[in-house]
C-alpha positions in Angstrom: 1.5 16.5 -8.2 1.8 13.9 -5.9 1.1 15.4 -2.9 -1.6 18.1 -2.2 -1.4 20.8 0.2 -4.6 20.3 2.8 -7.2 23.4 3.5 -6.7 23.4 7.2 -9.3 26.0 8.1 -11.7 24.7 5.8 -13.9 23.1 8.8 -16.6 25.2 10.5 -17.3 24.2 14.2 -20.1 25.5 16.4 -19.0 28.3 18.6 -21.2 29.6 21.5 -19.9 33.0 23.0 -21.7 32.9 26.1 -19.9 29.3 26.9 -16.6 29.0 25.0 -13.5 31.2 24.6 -11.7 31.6 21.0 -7.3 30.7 21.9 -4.6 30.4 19.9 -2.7 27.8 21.8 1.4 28.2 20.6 3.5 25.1 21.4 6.8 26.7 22.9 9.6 23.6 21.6 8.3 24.3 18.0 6.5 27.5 17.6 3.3 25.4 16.2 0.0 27.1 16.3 -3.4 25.6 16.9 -7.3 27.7 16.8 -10.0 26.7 18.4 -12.5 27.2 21.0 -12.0 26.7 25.0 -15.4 25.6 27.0 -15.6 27.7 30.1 -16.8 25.3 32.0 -15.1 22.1 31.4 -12.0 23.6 30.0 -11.6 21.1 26.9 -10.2 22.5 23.9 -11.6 22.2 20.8 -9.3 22.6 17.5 -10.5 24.0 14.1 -7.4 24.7 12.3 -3.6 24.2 12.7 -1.9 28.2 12.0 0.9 28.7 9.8 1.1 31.8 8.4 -0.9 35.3 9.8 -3.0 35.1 6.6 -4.9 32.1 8.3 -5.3 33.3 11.2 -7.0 36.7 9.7 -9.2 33.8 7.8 -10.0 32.5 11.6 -10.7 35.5 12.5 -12.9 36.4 9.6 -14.7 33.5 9.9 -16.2 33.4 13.3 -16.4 37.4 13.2 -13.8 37.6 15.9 -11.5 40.8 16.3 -9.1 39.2 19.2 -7.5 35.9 20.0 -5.9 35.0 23.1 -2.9 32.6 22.9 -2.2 29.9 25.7 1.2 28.0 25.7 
């Protein structure tokens, strides 16, 4: 096989409820999907995984124990 498909949501990332939101930010020209964590404060985003089907964003979800997701276009 000569190319591999890539884990995307393999990375863990430090997430701190008290300062940082969990969003789902959805590009409107081309439907992409990105998770990660929002800072409260500062209002940077920081991605964890790009989302392509709903079985990765369960595995989001599993993963940092969250049962909702916002999503931010």
């Amino acid at each position: 096989m000569l190319f591999k498909k890539k884990d995307t949501c393999r990375k863990t990332v430090e997430y701190d409820p008290e300062t940082q939101i969990p969003i789902l930010r959805c590009s409107i020209c081309n439907g992409e999907q990105v998770a990660g964590f929002k800072d409260l404060r500062s209002g940077s985003f920081t991605e964890v995984c790009l989302i392509r089907d709903s079985k990765e964003l369960d595995e989001f979800k599993l993963t940092y124990g969250l049962s909702d997701i916002t999503k931010e276009y």
